[in-house]
C-alpha positions in Angstrom: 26.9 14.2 -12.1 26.3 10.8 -11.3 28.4 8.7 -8.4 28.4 5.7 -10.9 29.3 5.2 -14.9 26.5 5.0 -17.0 26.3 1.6 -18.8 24.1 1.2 -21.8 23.1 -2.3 -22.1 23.3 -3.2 -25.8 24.0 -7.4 -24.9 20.9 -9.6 -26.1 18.7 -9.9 -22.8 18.5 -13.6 -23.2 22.3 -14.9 -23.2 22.4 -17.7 -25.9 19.4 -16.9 -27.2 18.7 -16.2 -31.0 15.6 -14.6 -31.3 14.2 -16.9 -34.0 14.7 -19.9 -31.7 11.2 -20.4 -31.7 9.8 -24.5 -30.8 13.1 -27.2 -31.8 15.4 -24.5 -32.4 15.5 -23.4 -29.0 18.1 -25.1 -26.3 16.2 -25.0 -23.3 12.8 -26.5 -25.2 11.0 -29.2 -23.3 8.7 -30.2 -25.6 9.1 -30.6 -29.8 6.4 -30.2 -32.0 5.1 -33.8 -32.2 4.3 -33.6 -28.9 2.6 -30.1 -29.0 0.3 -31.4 -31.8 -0.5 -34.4 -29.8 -1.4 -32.5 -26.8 -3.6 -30.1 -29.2 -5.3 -32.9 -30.0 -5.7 -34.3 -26.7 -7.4 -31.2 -25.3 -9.5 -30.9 -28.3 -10.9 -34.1 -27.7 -11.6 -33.2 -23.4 -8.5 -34.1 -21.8 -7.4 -32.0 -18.9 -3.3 -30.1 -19.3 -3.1 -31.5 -15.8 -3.3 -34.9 -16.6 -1.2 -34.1 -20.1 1.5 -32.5 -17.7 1.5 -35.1 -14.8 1.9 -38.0 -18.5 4.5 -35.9 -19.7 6.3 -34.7 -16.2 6.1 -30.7 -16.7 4.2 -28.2 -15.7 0.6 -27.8 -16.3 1.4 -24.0 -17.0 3.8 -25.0 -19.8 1.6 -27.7 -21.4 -1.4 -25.2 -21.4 0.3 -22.9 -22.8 1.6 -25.1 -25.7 -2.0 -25.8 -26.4 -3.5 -22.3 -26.6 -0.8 -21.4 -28.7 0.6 -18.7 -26.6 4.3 -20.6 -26.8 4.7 -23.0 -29.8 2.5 -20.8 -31.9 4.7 -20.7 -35.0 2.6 -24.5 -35.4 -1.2 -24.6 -36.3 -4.1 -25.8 -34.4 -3.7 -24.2 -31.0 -6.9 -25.0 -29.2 -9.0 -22.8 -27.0 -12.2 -22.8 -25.5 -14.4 -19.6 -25.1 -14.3 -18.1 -22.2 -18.2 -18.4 -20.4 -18.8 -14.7 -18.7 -20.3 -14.6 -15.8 -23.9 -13.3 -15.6 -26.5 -12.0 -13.2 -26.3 -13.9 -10.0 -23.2 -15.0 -10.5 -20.9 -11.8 -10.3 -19.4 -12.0 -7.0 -20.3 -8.4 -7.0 -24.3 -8.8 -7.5 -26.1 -7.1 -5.0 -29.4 -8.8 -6.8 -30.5 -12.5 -7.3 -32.1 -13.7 -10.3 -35.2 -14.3 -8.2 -35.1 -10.9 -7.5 -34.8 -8.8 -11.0 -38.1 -10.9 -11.8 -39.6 -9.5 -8.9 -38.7 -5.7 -9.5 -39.7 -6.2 -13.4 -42.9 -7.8 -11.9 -43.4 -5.1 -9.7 -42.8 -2.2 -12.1 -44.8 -3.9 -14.4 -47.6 -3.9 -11.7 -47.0 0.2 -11.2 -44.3 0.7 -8.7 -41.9 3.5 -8.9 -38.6 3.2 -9.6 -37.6 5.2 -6.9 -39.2 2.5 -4.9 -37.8 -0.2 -6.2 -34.3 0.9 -6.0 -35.1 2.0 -2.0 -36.2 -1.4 -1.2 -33.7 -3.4 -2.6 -30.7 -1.4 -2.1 -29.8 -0.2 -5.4 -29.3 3.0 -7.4 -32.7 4.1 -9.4 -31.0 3.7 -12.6 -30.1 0.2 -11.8 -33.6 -0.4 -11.2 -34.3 1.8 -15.0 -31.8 -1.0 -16.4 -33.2 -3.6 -15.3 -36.4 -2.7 -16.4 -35.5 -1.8 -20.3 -33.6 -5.0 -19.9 -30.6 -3.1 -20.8 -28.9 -5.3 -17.7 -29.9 -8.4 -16.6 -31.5 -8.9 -20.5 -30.4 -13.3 -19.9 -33.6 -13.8 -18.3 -36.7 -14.8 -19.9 -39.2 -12.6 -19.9 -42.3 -13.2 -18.1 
């Protein structure tokens, strides 16, 4: 038995908050949907959300997400920009340069074992086999 009543909480979870009060409907909104289109359209053309946020004095974190569409998105044109991945060299977690991959593929080429390979630089064998195939590291021209 518990110490304490048990309360089920059936009250909205946002007090005075309808939950169509999407964009201008919404009493606490800080932004209306002229200005989100104008934004859209300013980072469309290369314009930072910090310098949009510091113009329109709010957050960068609100004004980006106006623009991406992940608030305000009941209105077209939300903008985004693909996302580069990282490659090679530049995972922080690389234990190989770019330099280096074109060595072992050099290497291999020239009749060294994989076992080798992978001894010398610190690396499994089967990172060395995918580097080889070009299953991994494939972004670099071949030589």
């Amino acid at each position: 038995m518990l110490p304490y009543p048990l309360v089920v909480l059936t009250r909205d979870p946002l007090p005075g908050r309808h939950p169509d009060q999407r964009g201008e409907r919404n009493p606490f909104r800080r932004l209306n949907a002229e200005l989100v289109v104008w934004a859209r359209a300013e980072y469309a053309a290369g314009r930072t959300t910090p310098d949009m946020a510091e113009q329109l004095g709010m957050s960068e974190t609100a004004v980006r997400l106006a623009v991406t569409g992940k608030t305000w998105s009941h209105l077209p044109g939300a903008v985004t920009r693909p996302r580069i991945p990282n490659r090679g060299g530049d995972v922080n977690t690389s234990k190989l340069f770019d330099w280096e991959v074109q060595v072992i593929r050099r290497k291999h080429a020239a009749g060294r074992s994989q076992r080798s390979l992978a001894r010398e630089y610190g690396v499994s064998q089967t990172a060395i086999r995918l580097i080889v195939i070009r299953k991994k590291w494939a972004h670099l021209p071949e030589e």
